[in-house]
C-alpha positions in Angstrom: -17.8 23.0 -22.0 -14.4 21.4 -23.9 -15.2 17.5 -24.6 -11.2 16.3 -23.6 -9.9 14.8 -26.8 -9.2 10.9 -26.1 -5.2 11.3 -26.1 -6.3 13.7 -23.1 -8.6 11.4 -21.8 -6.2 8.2 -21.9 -3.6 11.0 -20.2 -5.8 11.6 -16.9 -6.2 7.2 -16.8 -2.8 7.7 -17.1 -2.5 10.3 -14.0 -5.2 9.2 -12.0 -5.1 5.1 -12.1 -1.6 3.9 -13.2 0.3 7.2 -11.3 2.3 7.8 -14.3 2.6 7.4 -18.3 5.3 5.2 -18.3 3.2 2.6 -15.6 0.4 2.6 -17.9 2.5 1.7 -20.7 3.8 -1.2 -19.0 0.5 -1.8 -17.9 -0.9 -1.8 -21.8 2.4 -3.6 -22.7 3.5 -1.2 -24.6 7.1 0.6 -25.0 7.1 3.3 -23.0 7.9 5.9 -26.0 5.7 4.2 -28.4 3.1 4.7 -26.2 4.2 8.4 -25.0 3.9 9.0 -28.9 0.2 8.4 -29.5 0.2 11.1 -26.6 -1.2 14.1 -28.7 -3.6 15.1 -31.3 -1.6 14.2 -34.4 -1.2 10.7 -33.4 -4.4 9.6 -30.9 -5.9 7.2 -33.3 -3.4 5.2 -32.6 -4.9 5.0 -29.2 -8.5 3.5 -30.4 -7.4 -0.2 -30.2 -5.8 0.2 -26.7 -9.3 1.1 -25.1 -10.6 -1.9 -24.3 -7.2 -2.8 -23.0 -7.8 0.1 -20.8 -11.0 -0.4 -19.5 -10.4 -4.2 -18.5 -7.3 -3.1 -16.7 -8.7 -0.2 -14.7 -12.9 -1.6 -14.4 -13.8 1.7 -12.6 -13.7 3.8 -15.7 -16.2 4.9 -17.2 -17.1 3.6 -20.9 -18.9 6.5 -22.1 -16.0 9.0 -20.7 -13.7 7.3 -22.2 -14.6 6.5 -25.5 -17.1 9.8 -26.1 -15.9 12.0 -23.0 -19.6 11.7 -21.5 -20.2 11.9 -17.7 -17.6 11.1 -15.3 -14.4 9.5 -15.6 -15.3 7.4 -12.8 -18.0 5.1 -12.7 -17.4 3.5 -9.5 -14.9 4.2 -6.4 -15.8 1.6 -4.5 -12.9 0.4 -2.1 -14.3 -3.5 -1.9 -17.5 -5.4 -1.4 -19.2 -5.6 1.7 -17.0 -8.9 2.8 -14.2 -6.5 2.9 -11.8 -9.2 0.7 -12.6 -7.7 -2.8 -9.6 -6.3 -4.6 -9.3 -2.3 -4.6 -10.3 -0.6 -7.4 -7.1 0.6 -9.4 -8.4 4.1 -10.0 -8.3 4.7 -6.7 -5.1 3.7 -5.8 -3.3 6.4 -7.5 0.0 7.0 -5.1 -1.1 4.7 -2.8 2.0 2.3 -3.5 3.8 4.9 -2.7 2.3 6.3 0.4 3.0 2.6 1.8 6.5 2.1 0.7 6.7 5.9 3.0 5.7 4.0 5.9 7.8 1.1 5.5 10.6 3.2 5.4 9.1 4.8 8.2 7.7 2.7 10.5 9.8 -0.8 9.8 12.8 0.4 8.8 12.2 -0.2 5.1 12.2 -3.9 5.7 9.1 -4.9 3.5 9.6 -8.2 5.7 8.9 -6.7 9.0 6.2 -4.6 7.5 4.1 -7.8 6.3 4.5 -9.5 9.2 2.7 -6.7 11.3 0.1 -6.8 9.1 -0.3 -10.5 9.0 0.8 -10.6 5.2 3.2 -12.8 3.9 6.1 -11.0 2.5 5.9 -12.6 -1.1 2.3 -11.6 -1.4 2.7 -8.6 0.3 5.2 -7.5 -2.1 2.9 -8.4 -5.0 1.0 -6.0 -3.6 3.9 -3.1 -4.7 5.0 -4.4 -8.0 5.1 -2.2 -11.0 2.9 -4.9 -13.0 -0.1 -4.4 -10.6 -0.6 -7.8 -11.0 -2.1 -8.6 -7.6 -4.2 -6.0 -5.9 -4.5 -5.6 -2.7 -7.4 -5.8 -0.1 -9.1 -3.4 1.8 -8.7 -5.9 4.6 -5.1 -5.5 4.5 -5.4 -1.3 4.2 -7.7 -1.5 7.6 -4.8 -3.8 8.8 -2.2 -1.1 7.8 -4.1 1.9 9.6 -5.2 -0.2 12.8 -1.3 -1.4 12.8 0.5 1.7 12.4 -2.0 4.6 13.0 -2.1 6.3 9.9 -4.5 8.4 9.0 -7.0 6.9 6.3 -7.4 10.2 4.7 -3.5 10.5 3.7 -3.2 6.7 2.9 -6.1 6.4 0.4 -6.2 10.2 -0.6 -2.8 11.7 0.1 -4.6 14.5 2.0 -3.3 15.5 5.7 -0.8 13.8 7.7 0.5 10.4 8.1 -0.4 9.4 11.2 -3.0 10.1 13.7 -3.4 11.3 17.3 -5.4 9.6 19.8 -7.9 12.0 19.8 -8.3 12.9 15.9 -6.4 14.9 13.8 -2.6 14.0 12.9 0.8 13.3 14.7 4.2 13.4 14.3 5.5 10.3 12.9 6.8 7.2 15.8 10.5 7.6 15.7 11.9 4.1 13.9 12.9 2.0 17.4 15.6 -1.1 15.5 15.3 -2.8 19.0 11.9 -3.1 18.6 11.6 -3.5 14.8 13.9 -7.0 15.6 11.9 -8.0 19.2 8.7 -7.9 16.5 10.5 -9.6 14.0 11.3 -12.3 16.3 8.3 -12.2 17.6 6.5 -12.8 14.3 8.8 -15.4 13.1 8.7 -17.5 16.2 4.9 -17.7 16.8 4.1 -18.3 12.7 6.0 -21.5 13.0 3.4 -22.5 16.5 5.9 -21.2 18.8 4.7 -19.7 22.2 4.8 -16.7 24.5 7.7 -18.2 26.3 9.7 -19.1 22.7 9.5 -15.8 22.2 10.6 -14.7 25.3 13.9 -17.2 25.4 15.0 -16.4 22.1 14.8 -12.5 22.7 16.4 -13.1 26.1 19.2 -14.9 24.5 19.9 -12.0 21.7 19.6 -9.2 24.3 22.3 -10.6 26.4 24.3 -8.4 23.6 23.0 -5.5 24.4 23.6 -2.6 26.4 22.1 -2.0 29.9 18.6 -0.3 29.4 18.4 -1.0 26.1 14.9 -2.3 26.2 13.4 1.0 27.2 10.7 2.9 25.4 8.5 0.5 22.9 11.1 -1.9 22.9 10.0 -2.4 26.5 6.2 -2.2 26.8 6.5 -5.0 23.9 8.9 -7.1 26.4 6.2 -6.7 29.4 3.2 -7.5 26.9 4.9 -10.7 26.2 5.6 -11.7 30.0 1.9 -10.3 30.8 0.8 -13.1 28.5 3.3 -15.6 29.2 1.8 -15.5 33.0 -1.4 -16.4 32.1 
């Protein structure tokens, strides 16, 4: 069997952790076609000094696969710690950023806001969580959030494999059509009650914004949400 050459090797870090060549660059702080340069036979030496760069950035690599192209790439895939608050491993991240910033778009409207707030994140730190840098990684506590909150499927989150969402007895559904009524009565919702406001807060200050809205507008979602609220308002 082929030993990978190390400009091949740093490639499939490239691939596989950072989801691109350019995001490891900016990862390595390097210029993107500086770094797309050492990219090849002629030039890899160059690409000896950036290795322990490499594997501080992306800890789940493998030394001896890296350096010698001995073993596995990966030494460890690991989601977190048993206490669940551990950071992710990068590694095995690769398109996850993206595969979030899908259900945004799909599930809140693309408000990164909204999305947070479902998952009891606040929206600077949750937006941390997508920033090119990778500076702050995010928990596994907050991916269980995201699949408890939305349905997904844990296979297409983490892996990309199978469909977004789940049905109620396994396998995959179609996607929850986006519902702005109640993308803004959760909004409210979540505003209202993370500055210690109550059930019946809630309930006034969506009662005074739907008195703008058509007849039967809080159907659907938008109006199982309403009934929660006055369920819990009663007790």
């Amino acid at each position: 069997m082929r030993i990978m050459e190390i400009f091949e090797r740093v490639r499939a870090v490239a691939e596989r952790c950072a989801g691109s060549h350019s995001r490891l660059a900016e990862r390595l702080h390097l210029p993107q076609r500086t770094f797309s340069g050492y990219l090849n036979l002629k030039r890899q030496s160059n690409l000896w000094p950036l290795l322990p760069k490499i594997l501080e950035t992306f800890p789940a690599v493998s030394r001896e696969w890296l350096y010698f192209g001995e073993g596995e790439m990966l030494a460890s895939e690991k989601l977190a710690s048993a206490d669940g608050d551990s950071a992710l491993c990068p590694p095995s991240l690769a398109g996850l950023f993206t595969r979030i910033q899908a259900l945004i778009d799909q599930c809140a409207g693309g408000s990164q806001a909204a999305f947070a707030a479902r998952v009891g994140e606040a929206q600077s730190t949750f937006h941390g969580y997508l920033s090119p840098d990778g500076q702050v990684k995010i928990k596994a506590k907050t991916l269980v959030r995201i699949l408890e909150e939305f349905n997904v499927d844990a296979n297409w989150l983490l892996l990309g494999e199978g469909e977004m969402f789940r049905k109620a007895g396994g396998g995959s559904a179609a996607s929850p059509p986006f519902d702005p009524l109640l993308h803004r009565i959760q909004g409210v919702k979540a505003e209202i009650r993370a500055h210690g406001g109550t059930d019946q807060d809630v309930l006034q200050a969506i009662k005074k914004a739907m008195e703008f809205e058509q007849p039967g507008a809080a159907e659907g979602a938008a109006g199982d949400e309403l009934k929660q609220l006055k369920a819990g308002n009663g007790r």
